[in-house]
C-alpha positions as CSV (number, residue, x, y, z in Angstrom):
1,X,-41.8,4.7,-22.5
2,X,-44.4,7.0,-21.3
3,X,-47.3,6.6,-18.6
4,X,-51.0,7.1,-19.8
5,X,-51.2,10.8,-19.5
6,X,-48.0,11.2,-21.9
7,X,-45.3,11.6,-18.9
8,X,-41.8,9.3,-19.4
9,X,-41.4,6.7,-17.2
10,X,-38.5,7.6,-14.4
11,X,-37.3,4.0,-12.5
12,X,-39.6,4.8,-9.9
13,X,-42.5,5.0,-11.6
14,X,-42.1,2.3,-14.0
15,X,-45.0,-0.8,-13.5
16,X,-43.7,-3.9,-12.8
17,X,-45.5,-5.1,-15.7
18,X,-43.8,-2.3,-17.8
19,X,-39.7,-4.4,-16.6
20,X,-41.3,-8.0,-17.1
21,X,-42.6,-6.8,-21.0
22,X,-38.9,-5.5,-21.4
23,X,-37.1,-8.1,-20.2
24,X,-39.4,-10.2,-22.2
25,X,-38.0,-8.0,-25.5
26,X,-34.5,-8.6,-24.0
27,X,-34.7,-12.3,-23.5
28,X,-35.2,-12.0,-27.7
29,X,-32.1,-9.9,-28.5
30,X,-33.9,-6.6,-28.6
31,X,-30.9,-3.9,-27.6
32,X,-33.1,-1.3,-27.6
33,X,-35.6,-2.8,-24.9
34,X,-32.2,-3.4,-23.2
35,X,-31.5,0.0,-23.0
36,X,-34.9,1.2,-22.1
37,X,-34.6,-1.8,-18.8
38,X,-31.0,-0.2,-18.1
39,X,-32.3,3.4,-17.4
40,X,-35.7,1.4,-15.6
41,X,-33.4,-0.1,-13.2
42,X,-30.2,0.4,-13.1
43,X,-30.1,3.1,-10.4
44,X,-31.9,1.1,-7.9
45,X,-29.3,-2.2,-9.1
46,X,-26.2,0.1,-7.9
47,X,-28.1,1.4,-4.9
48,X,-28.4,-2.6,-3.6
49,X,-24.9,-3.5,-4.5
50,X,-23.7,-0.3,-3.0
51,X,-25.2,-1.1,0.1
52,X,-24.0,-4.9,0.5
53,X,-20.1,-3.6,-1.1
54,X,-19.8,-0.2,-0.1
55,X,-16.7,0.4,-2.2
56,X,-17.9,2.8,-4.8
57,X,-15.4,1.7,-7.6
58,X,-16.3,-2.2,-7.0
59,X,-20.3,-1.6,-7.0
60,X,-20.0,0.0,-10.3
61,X,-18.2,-3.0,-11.5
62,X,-20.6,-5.6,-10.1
63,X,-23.7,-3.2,-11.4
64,X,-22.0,-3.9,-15.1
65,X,-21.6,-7.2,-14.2
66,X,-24.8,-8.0,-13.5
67,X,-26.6,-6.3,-16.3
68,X,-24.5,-8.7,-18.6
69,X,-25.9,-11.2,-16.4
70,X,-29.3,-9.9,-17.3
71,X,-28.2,-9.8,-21.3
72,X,-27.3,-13.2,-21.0
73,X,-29.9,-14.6,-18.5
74,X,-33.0,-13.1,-19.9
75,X,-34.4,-16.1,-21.7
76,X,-34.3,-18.2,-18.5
77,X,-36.5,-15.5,-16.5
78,X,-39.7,-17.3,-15.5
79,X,-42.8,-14.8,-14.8
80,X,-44.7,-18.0,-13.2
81,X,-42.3,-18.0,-10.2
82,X,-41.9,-14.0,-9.3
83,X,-41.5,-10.5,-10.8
84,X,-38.8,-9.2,-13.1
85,X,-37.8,-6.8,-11.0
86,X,-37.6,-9.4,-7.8
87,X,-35.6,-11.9,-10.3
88,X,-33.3,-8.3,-11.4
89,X,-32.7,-8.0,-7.5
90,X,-32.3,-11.5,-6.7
91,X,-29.4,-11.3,-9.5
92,X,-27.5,-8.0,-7.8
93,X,-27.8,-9.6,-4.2
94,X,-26.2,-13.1,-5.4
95,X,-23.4,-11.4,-7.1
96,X,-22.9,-8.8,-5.0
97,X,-22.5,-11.3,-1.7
98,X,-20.4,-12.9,-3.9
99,X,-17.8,-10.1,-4.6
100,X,-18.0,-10.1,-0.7
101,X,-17.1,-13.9,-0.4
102,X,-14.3,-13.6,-3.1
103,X,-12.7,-10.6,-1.3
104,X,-13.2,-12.2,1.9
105,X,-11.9,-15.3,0.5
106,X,-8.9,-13.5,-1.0
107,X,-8.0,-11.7,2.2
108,X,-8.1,-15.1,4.7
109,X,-6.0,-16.8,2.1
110,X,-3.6,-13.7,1.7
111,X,-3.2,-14.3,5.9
112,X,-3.0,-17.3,5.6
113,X,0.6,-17.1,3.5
114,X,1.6,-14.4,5.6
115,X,1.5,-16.1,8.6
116,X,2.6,-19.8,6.9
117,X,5.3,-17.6,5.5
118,X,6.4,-15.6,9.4
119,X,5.5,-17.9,11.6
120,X,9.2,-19.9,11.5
121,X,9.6,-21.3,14.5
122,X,12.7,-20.4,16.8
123,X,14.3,-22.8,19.2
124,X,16.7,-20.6,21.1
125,X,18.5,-24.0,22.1
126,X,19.1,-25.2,18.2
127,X,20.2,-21.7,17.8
128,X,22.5,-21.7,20.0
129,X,24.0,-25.5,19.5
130,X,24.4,-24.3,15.5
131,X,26.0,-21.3,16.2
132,X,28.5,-23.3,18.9
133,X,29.4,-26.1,16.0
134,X,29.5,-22.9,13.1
135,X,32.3,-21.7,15.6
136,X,34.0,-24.6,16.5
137,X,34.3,-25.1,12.5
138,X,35.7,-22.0,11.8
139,X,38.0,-22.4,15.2
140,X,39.6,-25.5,13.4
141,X,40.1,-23.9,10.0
142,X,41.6,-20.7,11.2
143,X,44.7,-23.2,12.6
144,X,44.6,-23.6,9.1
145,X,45.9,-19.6,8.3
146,X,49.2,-18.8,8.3
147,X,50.6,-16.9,11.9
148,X,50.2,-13.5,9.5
149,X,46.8,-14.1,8.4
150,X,45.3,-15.6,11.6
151,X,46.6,-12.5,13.5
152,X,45.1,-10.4,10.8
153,X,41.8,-11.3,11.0
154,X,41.4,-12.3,14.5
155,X,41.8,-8.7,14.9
156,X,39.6,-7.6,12.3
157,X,36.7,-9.3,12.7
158,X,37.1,-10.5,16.9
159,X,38.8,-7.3,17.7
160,X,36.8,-5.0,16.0
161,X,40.1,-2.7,14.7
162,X,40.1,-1.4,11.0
163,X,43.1,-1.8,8.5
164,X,45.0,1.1,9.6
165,X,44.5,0.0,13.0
166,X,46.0,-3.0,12.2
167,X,48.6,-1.5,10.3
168,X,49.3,0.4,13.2
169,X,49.2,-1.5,16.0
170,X,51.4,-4.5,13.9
171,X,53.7,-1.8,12.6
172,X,53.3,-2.7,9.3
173,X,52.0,-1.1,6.2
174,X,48.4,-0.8,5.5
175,X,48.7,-2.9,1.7
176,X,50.3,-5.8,4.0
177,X,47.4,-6.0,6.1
178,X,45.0,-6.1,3.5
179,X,46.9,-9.0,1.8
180,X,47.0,-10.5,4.7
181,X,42.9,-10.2,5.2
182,X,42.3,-11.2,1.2
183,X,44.4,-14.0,1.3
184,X,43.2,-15.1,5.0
185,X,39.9,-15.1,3.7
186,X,39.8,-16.6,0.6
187,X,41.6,-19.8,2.3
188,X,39.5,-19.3,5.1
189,X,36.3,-19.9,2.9
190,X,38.4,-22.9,1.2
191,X,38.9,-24.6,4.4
192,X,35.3,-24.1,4.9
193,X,33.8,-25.3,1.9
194,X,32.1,-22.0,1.4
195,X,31.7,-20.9,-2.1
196,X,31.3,-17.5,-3.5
């Protein structure tokens, strides 16, 4: 399109009249007269949903966005109730301040698990009543153990000694020890129900 004295139109210079005639063409199909509204506008479209988003990368998603919007909503644009352009812009602020919403949306949800999901509560006094019952259990089924295998790991995992150290201190040879732990332990987990 080209003004009266033979210059093209740039976006800014483009009459109002000149977006409602093409969005008029667009509202019946015509690609071209999309095309032609595209370069009209579509640099002052980004510039609005730049502002509201910021994010480079998501305003010149929204931009495509809306000019689909515009493909799509063209035949319902009514010139008896504002300009194209002012209908255009009402389009990019609506869907724009919607991305907003949506991410803001997304991100109070997103806290929302994260603190559902962290937020266990901790009763030092249940803590501490579980842990006494957890040991009285495992008190009663270590009478269970033969003398060998009680010794064994009462000084593995109360004492804090390693299997030579064991060995050593019992005078016995390391493979006894660890016979002793394996065996002590696998009854150990019988006599507590534990299965592995």
């Amino acid at each position: 399109m080209t003004t009266e004295t033979g210059a093209p139109l740039t976006p800014r210079n483009e009459p109002s009249h000149d977006i409602a005639a093409l969005l008029s063409a667009v509202a019946s199909g015509d690609q071209r007269a999309f095309g032609s509204l595209y370069d009209a506008v579509a640099s002052r479209v980004h510039g609005l949903v730049r502002r509201i988003l910021i994010d480079d990368a998501q305003s010149e998603e929204v931009t495509q966005e809306i000019f689909l919007e515009i493909w799509q909503a063209a035949p319902r644009f009514d010139a008896s109730r504002g300009s194209a352009l002012g209908w255009i812009f009402t389009l990019a602020h609506r869907r724009a301040v919607d991305r907003v919403r949506s991410a803001q949306s997304s991100r109070e949800r997103d806290e929302r698990i994260a603190k559902r999901d962290t937020d266990a509560t901790y009763d030092p006094v249940a803590e501490e009543g579980d842990a006494r019952i957890e040991g009285q259990r495992v008190h009663r089924a270590m009478r269970g153990l033969s003398e060998a295998q009680r010794e064994a790991i009462t000084l593995a995992y109360y004492g804090g000694f390693s299997q030579s150290e064991i060995a050593e201190r019992l005078g016995i040879p390391i493979g006894t020890v660890k016979t002793r732990l394996r065996d002590g332990m696998i009854r150990l987990r019988s006599l507590l129900g534990v299965m592995t």
